[in-house]
N, C-alpha and C positions, 0 to 999 in steps of 0.2 A: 506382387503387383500392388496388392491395397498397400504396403509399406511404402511404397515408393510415391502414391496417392499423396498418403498423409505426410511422407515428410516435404514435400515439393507444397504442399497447403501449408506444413508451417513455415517454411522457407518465405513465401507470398505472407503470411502475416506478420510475421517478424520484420521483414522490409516495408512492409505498410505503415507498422506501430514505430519503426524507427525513423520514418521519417519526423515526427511531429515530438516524439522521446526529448527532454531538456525544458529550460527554463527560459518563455517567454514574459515581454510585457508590451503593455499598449504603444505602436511606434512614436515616436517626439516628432511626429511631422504634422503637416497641415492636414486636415480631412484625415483622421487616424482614426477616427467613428460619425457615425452620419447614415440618416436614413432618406429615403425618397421611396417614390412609385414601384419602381422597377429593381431587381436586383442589382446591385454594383452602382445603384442612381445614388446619390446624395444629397438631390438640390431643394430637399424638403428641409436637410439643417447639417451640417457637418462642424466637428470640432478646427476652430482656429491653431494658429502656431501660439497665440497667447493663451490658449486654453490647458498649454505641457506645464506651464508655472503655474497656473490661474487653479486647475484644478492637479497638480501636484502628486494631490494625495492619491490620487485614482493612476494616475501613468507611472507612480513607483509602485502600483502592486505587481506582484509576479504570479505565475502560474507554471507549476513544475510538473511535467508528464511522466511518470514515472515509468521502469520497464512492466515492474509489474501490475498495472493499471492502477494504481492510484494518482489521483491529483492533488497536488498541492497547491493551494490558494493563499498566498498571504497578501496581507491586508496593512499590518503595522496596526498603530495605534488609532490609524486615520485611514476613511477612504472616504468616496464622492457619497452623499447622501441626499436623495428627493423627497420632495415633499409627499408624496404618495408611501415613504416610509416613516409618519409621524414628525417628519421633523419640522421648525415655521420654514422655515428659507432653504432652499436647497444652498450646497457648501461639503465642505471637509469636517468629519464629525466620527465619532466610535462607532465600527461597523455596528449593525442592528443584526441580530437575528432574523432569519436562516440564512442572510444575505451576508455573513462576519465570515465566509472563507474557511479554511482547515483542509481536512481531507475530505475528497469525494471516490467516485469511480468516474474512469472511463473509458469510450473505447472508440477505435479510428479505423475504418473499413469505409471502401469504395467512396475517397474523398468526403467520407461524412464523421464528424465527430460529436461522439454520445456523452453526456456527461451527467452522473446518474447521483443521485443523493438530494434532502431536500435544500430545495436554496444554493444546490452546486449549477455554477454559470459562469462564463468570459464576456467578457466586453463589459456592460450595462445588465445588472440582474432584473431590469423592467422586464427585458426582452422574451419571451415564451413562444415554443411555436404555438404560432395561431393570434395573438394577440400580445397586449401589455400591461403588468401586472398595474393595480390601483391602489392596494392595500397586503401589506407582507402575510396576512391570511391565505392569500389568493398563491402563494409559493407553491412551485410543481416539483416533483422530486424526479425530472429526467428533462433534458434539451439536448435536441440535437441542431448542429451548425453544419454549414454548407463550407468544405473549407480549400481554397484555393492555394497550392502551395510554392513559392518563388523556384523558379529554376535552379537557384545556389541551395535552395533548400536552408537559407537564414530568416525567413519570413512567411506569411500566411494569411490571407484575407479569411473573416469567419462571416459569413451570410443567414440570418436568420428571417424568413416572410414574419415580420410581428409588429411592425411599425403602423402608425393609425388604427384604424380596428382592425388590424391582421392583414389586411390585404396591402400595405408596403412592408418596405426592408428595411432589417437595419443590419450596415455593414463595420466590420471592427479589423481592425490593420496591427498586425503584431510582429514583434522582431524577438531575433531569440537574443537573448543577452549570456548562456553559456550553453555548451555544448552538452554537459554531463550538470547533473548535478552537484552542490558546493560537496570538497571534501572534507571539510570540518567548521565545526564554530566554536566560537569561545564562550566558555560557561564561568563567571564569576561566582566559583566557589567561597559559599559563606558558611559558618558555623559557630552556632553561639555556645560559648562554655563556658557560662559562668552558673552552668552544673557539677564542675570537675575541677580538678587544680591541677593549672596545666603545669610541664613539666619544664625545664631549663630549656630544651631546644624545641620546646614551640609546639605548637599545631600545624599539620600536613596532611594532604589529600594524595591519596594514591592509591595502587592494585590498581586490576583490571585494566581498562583503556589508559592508564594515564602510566603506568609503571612501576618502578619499584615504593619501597615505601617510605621515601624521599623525594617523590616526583615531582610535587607543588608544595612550596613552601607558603604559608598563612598568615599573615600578619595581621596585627590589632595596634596600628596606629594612636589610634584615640581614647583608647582603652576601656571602650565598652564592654569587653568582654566579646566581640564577632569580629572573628579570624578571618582574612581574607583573602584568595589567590587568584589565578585566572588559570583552568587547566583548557585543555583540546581536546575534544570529542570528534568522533565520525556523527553522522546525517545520524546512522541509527544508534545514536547514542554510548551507551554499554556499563559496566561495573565500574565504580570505585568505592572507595572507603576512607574517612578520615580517623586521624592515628595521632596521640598525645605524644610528644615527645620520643618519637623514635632516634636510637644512635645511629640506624645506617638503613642505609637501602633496602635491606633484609629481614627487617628490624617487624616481623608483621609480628609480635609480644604488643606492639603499642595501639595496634587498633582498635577502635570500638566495639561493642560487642552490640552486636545485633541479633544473634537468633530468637528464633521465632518469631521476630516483628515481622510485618506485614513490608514493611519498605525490604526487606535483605531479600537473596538470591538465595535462596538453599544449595542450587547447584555449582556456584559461585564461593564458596567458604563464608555466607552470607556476609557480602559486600552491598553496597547501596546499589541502586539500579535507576541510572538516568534513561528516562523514555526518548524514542527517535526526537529528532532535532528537527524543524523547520528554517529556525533563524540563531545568533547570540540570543544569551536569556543570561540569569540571572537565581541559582536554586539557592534557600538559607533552611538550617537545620539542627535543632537542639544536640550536642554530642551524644552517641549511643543512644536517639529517639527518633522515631518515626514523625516527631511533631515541626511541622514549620515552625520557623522563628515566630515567634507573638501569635501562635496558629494553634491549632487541637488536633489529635492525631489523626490519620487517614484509617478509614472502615480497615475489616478485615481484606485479605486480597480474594478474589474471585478466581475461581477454576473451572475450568469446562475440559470435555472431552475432546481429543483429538483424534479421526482415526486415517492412520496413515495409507498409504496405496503403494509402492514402489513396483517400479516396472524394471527388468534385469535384461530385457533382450538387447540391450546396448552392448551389455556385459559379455552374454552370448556371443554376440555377434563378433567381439574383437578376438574371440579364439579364447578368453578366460573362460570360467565356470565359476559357478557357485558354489561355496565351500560347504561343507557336510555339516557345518555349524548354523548353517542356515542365512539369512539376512536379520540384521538387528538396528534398529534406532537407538541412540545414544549421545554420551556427549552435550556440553552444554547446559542447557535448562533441565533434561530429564537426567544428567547425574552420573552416572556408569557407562562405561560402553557398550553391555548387552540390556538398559534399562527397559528395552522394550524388544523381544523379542519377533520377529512376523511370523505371520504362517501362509504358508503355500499353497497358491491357488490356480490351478489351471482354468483360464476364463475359456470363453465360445471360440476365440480368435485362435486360442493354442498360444497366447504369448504368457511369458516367465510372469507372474504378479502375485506381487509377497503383501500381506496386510495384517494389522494389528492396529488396538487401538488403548491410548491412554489417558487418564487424567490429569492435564497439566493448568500451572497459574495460567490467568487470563493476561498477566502481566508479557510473557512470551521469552525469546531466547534464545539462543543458538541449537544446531544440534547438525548431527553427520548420520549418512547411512554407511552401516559396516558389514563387509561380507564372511563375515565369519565372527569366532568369538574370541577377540582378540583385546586384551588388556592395555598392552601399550601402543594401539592403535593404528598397528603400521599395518592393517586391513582396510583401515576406511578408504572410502572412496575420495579422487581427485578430480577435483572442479576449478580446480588455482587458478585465476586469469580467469573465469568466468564469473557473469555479473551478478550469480546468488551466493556467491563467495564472499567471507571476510578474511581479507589475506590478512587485516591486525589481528582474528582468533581463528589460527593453525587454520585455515581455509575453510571453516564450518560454513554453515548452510545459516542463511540470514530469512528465510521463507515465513518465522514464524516470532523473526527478532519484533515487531513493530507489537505486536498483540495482537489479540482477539476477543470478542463479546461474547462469542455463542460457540455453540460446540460446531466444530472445524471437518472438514475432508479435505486431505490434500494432498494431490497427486504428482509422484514423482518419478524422474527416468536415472537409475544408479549411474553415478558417475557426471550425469547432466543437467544444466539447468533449463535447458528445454523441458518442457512440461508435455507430456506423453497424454494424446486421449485416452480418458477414462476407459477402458475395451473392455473390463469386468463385464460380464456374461451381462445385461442389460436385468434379467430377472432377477440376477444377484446382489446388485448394488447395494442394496437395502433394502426393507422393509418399507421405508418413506418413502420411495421415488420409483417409477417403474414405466419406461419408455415399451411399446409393444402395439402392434406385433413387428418385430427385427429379424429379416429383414420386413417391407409392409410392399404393399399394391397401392392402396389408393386412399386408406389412410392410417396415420399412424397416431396413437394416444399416449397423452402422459398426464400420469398421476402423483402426489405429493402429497404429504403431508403438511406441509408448507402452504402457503397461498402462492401462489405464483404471481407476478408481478408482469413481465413481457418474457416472447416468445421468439430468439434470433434462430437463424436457422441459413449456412451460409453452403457455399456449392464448392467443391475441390477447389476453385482460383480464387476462390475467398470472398466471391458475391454475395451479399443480402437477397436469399432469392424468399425470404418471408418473415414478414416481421407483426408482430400484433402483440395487443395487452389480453391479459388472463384474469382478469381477479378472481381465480376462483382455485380450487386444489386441482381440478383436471384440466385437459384441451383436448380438444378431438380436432387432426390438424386433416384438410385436403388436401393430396399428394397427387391429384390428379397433373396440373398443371408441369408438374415435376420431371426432369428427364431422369433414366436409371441412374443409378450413382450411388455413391458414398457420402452421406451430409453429415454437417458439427450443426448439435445444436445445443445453442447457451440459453442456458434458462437463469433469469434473475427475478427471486422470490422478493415478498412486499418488504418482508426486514431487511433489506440491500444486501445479502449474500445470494453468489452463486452457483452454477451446478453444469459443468459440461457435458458432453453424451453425442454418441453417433446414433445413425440408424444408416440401413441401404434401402434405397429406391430400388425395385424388382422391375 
């Protein structure tokens, strides 16, 4: 019965998070932002229809919701700037910091949308609940909006109480302009060689995402010495490599050598590695260097720990088993098929959970879980058609393509890209983190290592039944109020990583 609990709550949050899932921007209508008294009032000031050209630069930024909770904010070169961000005049000008867009977090439960990082915001970044900023000092690293969603499910009002001294609104009007995120951009590969002598048939970029090693051909028109092509990447990027005068498709003899630089893939045949995509760009690159064109080379690369979780009762359940070899991580960024082997863990619940942990680049990478120890890989698990999938590399797992800063936990269901609560026996998690007593009466404590940052805590149908900030390593939460039950609770520490976890109401 608790299985059936939890998968009907993710069912309810996955339909929640996909409504708002894609790529909005500000609507090109009249009143598309505007505050007044009351919620939904605007007769304190609303944007014009001459306001979609007038300020331009503000109604082409976009904001991409991603499945996996990040937000994408782009901005361009230009977006609206106020005078309360240093500038004389307000106008179209280089975003400012923390207020310049990128990735944030976020998250969307019972019509409310959380958008967590410092300087992460929609609409107008004045806007704070409670009030409106004066000075980019004054930047909050969490806003939530009230957000109304159009019956077609192509549009969305966002409500924030922050207009005048906090006590009006301001309201922001948004339309989705695609459904999914873009499935590629174009990247004008450049390479400067007039370190090498190139050979009769040229310079070219290829391997990896772009193909054989003939894929893009490079040209040096003007004869500076920087080659030029335009190749196609996915959103998360991926490997390639440029090659002096290869004779054929096959030809990798003519590539670069990059090992041991900090730019190449080790588990790659050290190829170059383009980071996730936002928009078209533009990368240039000394041949066989780590150094931008007229640039100095990039630090060493950074590595952190990862430690995995896999959960197998999917496995079970469809009448498979798990092979005597055990469960392994592999593939991709860690290299071999058995590169990380797990070990078996029966937690509190009695369900399958296999774990291990590694040291991998911060850079990040593909990888597959495999149920036994099998070589040419026809073990691994199938996810094809599912959205943590890259069906361009043999259907690997994308979970950990974007990067990381810190050392990582990250929980998965074999075979799915549903993400399985954390059920590890709550005392065992670790050392740093420890929810208790599970189940509890009337109240429950957690402690960290970490400083804890806020405290969500939602109810089997996916309500916010408690929400509060932490600053501190523990909380000591009241469960009176509480009916029995089954709760998720998502804890997001001060450095913006998070940590999910059940407990039961007795």
């Amino acid at each position: 019965m608790k299985k059936i609990y939890l998968f009907i709550f993710s069912l309810i949050c996955l339909n929640s998070y996909s409504q708002i899932e894609g790529t909005w921007k500000l609507s090109p209508t009249n009143a598309a932002m505007g505050c007044g008294p009351n919620q939904g009032d605007v007769s304190w000031w609303s944007s014009s229809i001459g306001d979609v050209s007038g300020r331009d630069c503000l109604f082409d930024d976009s904001i991409t919701f991603l499945e996996n909770g990040t937000m994408l904010h782009y901005m361009g070169e230009e977006t609206w700037l106020e005078s309360w961000q240093g500038v004389s005049d307000d106008g179209c000008g280089s975003p400012i910091q923390p207020h310049d867009g990128g990735e944030a977090d976020w998250v969307y439960v019972n019509n409310q949308l959380i958008v967590s990082g410092l300087g992460a915001h929609i609409g107008l970044p004045k806007a704070y609940n409670g009030g409106e900023l004066t000075d980019t000092s004054e930047a909050v690293d969490e806003i939530t909006y009230d957000i109304t969603m159009s019956s077609s499910g192509d549009a969305f009002t966002a409500d924030i109480q922050s207009a005048g001294n906090g006590d009006g609104w301001w309201r922001f009007e948004y339309v989705k302009t695609s459904t999914d995120a873009p499935t590629s951009y174009s990247v004008t590969l450049q390479v400067d060689a007039s370190n090498i002598t190139v050979g009769e048939n040229g310079i070219y970029a290829g391997g990896g995402v772009l193909g054989g090693a003939q894929a893009v051909q490079l040209t040096d028109d003007d004869g500076d010495n920087i080659w030029e092509g335009i190749g196609t990447f996915p959103p998360t990027g991926g490997n390639y490599i440029f090659l002096n005068s290869p004779s054929n498709g096959g030809d990798w003899g003519a590539k670069e050598i990059l090992d041991g630089l900090p730019c190449a893939d080790p588990s790659n045949w050290n190829d170059r590695i383009m980071p996730p995509l936002t928009s078209d760009t533009t990368v240039c690159f000394e041949f066989g260097t780590c150094t931008p064109c007229g640039g100095t080379p990039p630090p060493p690369p950074l590595s952190f720990n990862v430690e995995f979780e896999v959960h197998t009762d999917s496995l079970i359940a469809s009448g498979d088993s798990v092979s005597d070899d055990g469960i392994y991580i592999g593939g991709g960024f860690l290299g071999s098929h058995n590169a990380l082997p797990l070990e078996y863990k029966m937690n509190g619940d009695s369900n399958m959970v296999w774990t291990g942990s590694i040291v991998l680049p911060a850079s990040g990478g593909w990888f597959t879980i495999l149920n036994g120890d099998c070589p040419n890989y026809d073990c691994k698990e199938d996810i094809s058609g599912q959205i943590c999938a890259d069906s361009t590399n043999y259907n690997d797992r994308i979970n950990l393509l974007n990067g990381f800063n810190q050392d990582t936990v990250i929980v998965l269901e074999y075979g799915s890209c549903v993400r399985p609560n954390s059920t590890t026996n709550i005392k065992e998690i670790s050392s740093n983190f420890l929810i208790y007593p599970n189940p509890a009466s009337s109240v429950v404590n957690i402690e960290s290592s970490k400083i804890i940052n806020r405290i969500n805590i939602y109810n089997m149908i996916g309500n916010i039944v408690y929400s509060s900030k932490f600053p501190s390593n523990s909380a000591e939460i009241d469960l009176m109020d509480l009916n029995s039950g089954i709760y998720l609770v998502d804890i997001k520490f001060i450095d913006g990583t998070r940590r999910n976890s059940k407990f039961i109401k007795n």
